[in-house]
N, C-alpha and C positions, 0 to 999 in steps of 0.2 A: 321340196324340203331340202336343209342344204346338209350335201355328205349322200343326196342317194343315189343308190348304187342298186339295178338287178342283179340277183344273184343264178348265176348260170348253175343252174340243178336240172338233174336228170328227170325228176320229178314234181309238179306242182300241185298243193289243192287249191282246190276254188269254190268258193263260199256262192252259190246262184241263188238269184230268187226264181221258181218255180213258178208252175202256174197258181199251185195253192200253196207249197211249202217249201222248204229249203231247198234245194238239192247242193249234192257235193261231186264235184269237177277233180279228176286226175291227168296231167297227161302233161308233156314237154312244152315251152313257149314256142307258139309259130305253127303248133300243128291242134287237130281237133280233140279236144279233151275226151274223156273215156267217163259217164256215170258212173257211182258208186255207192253201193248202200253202206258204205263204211261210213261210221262219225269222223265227222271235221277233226281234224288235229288239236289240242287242245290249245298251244299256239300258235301264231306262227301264220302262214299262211294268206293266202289271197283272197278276198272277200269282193263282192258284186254288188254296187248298192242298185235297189229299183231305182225305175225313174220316177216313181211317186218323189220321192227324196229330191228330184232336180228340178230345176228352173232352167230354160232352154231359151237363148237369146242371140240370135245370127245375126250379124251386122258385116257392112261395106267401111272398110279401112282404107282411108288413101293413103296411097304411097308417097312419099314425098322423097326424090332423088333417087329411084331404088332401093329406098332403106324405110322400112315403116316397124315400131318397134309395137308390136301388136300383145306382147305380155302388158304394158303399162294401159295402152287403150284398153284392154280387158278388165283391166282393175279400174279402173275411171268409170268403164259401164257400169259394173256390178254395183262399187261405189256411189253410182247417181241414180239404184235403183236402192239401196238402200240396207247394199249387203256389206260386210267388212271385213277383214282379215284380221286374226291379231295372233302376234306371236309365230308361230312354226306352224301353225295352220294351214292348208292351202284349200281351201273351200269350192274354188273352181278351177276347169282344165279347160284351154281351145286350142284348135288346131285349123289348119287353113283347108278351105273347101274348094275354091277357082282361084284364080289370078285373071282378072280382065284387065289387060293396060292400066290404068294408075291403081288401079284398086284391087283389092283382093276382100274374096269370101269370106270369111271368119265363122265360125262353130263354136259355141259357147255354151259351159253347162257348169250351175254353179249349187248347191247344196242348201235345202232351202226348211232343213228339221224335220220335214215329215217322214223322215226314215222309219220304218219297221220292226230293223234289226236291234234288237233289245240287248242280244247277247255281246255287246262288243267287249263288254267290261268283260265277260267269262273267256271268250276267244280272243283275245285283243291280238286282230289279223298284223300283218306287217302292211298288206297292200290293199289300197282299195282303187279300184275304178267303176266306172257309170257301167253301169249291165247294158247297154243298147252298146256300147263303144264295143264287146266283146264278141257281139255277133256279126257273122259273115253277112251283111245286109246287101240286098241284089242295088244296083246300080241304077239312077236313074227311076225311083221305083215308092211307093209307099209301102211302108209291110207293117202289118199288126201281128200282134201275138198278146198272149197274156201272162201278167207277175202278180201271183200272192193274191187273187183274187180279182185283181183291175188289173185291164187293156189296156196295151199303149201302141202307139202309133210312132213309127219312124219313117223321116224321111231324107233323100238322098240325092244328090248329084254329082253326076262324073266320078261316082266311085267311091264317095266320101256322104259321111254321116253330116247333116247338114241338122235339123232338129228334129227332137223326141220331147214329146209328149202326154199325160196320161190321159185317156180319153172320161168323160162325165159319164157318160152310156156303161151301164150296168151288163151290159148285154148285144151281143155283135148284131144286131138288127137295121130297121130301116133309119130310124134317127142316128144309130151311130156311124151310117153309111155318109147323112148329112155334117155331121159332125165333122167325120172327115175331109170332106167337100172345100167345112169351109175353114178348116185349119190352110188345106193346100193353099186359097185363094188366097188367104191373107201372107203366105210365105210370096208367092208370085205378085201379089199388089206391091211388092217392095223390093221388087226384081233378084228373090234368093232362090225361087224355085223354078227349074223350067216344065213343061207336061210331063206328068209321069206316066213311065215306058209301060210297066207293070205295077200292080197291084197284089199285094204275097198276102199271106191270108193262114199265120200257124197254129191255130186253134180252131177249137168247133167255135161257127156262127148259127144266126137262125135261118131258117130256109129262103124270108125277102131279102138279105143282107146281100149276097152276091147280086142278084138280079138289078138290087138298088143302085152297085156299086156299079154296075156295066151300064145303064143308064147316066151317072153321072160324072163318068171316067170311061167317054165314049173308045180315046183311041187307047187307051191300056187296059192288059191283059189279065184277067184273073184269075189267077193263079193258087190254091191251095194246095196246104203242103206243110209237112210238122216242122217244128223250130229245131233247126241246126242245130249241132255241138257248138259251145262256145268255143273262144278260139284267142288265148293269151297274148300278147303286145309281146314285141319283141325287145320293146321298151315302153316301159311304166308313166304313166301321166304324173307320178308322184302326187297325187291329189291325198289330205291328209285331214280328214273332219277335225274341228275344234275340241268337240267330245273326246276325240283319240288323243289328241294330245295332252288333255289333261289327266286322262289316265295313263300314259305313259310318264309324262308327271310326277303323278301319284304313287306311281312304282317304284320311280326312279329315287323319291323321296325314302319310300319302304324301304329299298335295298343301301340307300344310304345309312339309315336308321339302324339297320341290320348289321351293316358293316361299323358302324359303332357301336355298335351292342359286344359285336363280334370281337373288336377290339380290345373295346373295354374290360370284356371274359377274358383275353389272352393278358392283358397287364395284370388285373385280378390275379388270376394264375401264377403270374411268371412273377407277383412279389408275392405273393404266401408261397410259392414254389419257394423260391427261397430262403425267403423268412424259414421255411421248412426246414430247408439245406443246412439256416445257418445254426436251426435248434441242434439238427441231429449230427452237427460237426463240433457244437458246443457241450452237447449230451456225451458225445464219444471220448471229447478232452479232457471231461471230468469224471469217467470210466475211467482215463486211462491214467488219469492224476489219483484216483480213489486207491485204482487197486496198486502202483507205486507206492500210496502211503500206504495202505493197507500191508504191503511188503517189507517199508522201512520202519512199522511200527515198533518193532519188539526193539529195535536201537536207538528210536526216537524216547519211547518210553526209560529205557537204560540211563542215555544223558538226563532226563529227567529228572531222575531219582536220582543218581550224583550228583544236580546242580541243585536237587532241593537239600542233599545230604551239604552240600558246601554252604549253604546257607545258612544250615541249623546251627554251624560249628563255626560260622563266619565272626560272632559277636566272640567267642573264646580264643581266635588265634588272627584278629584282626585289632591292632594295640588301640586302632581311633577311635572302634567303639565300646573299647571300656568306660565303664560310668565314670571309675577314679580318674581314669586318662581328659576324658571329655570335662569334668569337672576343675582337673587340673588346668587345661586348657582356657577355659571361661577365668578360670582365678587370675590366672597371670596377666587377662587384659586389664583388672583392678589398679586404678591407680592405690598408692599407700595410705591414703585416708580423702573420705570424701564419699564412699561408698559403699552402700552394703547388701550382701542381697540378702534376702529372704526365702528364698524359695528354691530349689534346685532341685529338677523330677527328671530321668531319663527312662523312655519303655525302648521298643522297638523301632520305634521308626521316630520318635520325637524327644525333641529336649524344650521345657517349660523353667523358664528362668524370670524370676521377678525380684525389687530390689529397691529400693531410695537411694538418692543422691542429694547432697549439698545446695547442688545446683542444676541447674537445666541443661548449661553447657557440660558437666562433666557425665549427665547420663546423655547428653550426644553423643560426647566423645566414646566412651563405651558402646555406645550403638554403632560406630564404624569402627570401630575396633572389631568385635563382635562379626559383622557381614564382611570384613575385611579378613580375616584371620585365615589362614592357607590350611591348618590342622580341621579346621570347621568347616572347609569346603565343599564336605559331603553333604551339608546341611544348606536346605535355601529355608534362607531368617524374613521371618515378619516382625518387625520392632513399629507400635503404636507409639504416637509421641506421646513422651511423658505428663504426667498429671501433677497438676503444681496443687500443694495445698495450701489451704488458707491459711492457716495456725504458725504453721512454721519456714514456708514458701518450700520445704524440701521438696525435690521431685522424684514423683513416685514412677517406674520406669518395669514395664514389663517384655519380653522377647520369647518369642515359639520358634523353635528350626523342626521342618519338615527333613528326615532324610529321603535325596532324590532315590526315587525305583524304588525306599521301603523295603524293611529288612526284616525278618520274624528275628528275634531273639530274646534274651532275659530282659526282666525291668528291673533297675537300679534307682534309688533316692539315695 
């Protein structure tokens, strides 16, 4: 896997398959683990896959120059049997067993689904390696022992784990002696195994099972004797099931998810935060604008009442809005004959004036007169054009003045 890295701790667990059940490993890398009836860590940690789980494939690499690059032949094997990698995966681990002049040994073991280990999803270890790769295995030697109910068989040269497999035989007796027999012979038919020295033997067998075995493995020793401590690498095969990495994945998606979510809460937040801020700096400005008027009221009110007082008395000491004035006013734009009005109203805020004319051009004329006049300027004029009668073609000519801002006072005709 690319980035990995053993982490040097004082302390490791490790995840074993037993003979019938788990067990759980404590203890430094490089030295014998310590049992433990403590539960596994929840994460974290190192885990053992059985060899049920592996598929075991020793092959002769030639060298070419000195230089044989035996990770890519590795994958070419497994590849031509039918196995494949995909993604960050690493499905199989090998490591070299002899060097003969061009060639060298190769040790191969590659992950094949029949694992056990149900729990990875709940534990999801950081490490895995092959359970046979952990134990101290004698040299030169075949040793059986038992995982989670089945036997397995490991074999050895010069020091080195050459292959493991799980044996058929339910039961350490006389056919799993033969059994034995003929795994070796097929490892030596293809020049990987040499005689083995001893025969280890760490679990109960049946009583013909040794006897079998010295019979058929004249010149090695057998040997019983309970299964070692396992015994951590000093460096990690980095082997990485397909399964783990999709739940690492899975997680990796989750805590993404989460980290948006997470986000997303903190923006939420930080604008109604201040949406908040900006209510209650808004809410404070108009506290403090209320109670300022609330303070200027009684002077606010005061101008009030003298400005509605100057209003009342505005039409009796303001000359332009006298009726007589305002009327005088209207008279004098009269030319001397040609026109006459009819009608002249003044209230408060308006002057209603209507009138015939001669002609159509002289109640024009009158009508800019009228919106022209500088004394009338308080006043905005709507003048409709005049209405011609039939009878006598006079034009009949009416004008309304609004006074601008409207003034309460008396009404005059």
């Amino acid at each position: 896997m690319s980035g990995f890295q053993w982490k040097r701790q004082t302390e490791h667990h490790l995840r074993f398959p037993g003979e019938d059940t788990w067990e759980t490993w404590t203890g430094a890398a490089g030295q014998p683990l310590q049992l433990t009836t403590d539960a596994p860590p929840s994460t974290g940690g190192m885990t053992a896959i059985e060899t049920l789980a592996f598929d075991s494939s020793p092959f002769w690499l030639l060298v070419n120059e000195g230089h044989a690059d035996a990770a890519d032949a590795v994958s070419l094997r497994w590849e031509s049997l039918g196995l494949a990698s995909e993604g960050q995966a690493k499905p199989w681990v090998h490591w070299t067993v002899v060097k003969a002049g061009k060639r060298m040994l190769i040790a191969t073991v590659a992950l094949n689904g029949e694992s056990t280990l149900s729990d990875w999803r709940r534990l999801s270890p950081e490490w895995f390696e092959p359970s046979a790769c952990l134990l101290p295995l004698p040299p030169n030697a075949i040793t059986v022992w038992k995982e989670l109910g089945r036997f397995v068989a490991a074999f050895t040269r010069s020091g080195k784990l050459l292959h493991a497999s799980t044996l058929t035989s339910r039961s350490l007796d006389a056919d799993a002696a033969f059994e034995l027999r003929d795994l070796h012979a097929a490892l030596q038919a293809h020049g990987f195994a040499d005689d083995a020295e001893t025969v280890h033997v760490w679990t109960h067998s049946e009583p013909d099972f040794a006897p079998q075995l010295a019979c058929l493995f004249e010149a090695a020793e057998i040997i019983k004797g309970q299964r070692p401590a396992p015994v951590l690498p000093d460096q990690p095969s980095g082997m990485l099931p397909a399964e783990m990495v999709h739940i690492r994945q899975q997680k990796q998606q989750r805590r993404q998810k989460v980290l948006l979510m997470a986000a997303a809460a903190m923006i939420y937040v930080a604008f109604f935060g201040a949406w908040w801020a900006s209510l209650r700096l808004r809410e404070t400005r108009l506290l403090r604008h209320e109670t300022a008027l609330a303070a200027a009221q009684p002077e606010i009110d005061s101008v009030r009442e003298t400005q509605q007082q100057w209003m009342d008395v505005e039409p009796a000491i303001n000359p332009d809005l006298y009726p007589v004035e305002l009327f005088h006013q209207v008279v004098s734009l009269l030319p001397d004959e040609g026109i006459r009005l009819k009608e002249f109203q003044v209230n408060a805020d308006r002057v209603v004036i209507s009138g015939e004319a001669a002609s159509v051009n002289l109640a024009t004329m009158f009508r800019d007169k009228l919106v022209a006049c500088v004394p009338l300027q308080r006043y905005t004029w709507s003048v409709p054009q005049p209405r011609i009668r039939d009878e006598d073609n006079r034009a009949e000519f009416n004008a309304q003045g609004t006074l601008t801002g409207g003034a309460p006072g008396h009404e005059g005709q």
